[in-house]
N, C-alpha and C positions, 0 to 999 in steps of 0.2 A: 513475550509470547502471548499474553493474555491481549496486544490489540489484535495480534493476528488472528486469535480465533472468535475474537467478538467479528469482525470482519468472514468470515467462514460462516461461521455461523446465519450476521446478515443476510448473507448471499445466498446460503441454503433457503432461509426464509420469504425472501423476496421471489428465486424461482420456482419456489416449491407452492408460493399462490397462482390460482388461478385471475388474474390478472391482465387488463391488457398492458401493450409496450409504453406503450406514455404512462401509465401509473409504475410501473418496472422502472423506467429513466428517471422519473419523480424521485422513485425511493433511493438509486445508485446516487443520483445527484446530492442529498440530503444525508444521507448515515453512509453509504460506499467513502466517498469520496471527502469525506471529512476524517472519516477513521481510517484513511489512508495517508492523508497528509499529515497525523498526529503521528504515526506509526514512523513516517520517511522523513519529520524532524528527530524522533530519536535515535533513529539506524544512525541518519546524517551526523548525529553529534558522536555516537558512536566511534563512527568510522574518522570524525576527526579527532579523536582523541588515540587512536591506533595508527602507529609508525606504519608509513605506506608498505613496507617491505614485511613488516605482517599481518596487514589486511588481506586474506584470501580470494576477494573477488576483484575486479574491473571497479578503480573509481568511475562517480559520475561523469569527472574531467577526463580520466581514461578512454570511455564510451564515446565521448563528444570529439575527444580529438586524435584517437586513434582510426578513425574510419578512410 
């Protein structure tokens, strides 16, 4: 829970300056998307360490090859 809301937070902070859009992309680039991808290695181990039959959501593999 604590990456999710560092991440919330970020975002708050990022749109909440007056800023233009290329310094906005700068910062999503830099702190968004770095504390997104620490957060979706943990879910990911998470989710493999829980029997698919009681994982509540759509695997990633579900997503990709149910369509």
């Amino acid at each position: 829970m604590m990456r999710l809301k560092e991440i919330k937070i970020s975002l708050k902070e990022i749109n909440s300056n007056r800023t233009n859009d290329l310094e906005k992309a700068k910062k999503y680039q830099f702190e968004i998307i770095s504390k997104m991808d620490k957060l979706r290695e943990i879910v990911d181990n998470i989710e493999d360490s829980i029997d698919k039959n009681n994982w509540p959501l759509p695997s990633y593999m579900d997503l990709l090859f149910s369509l």
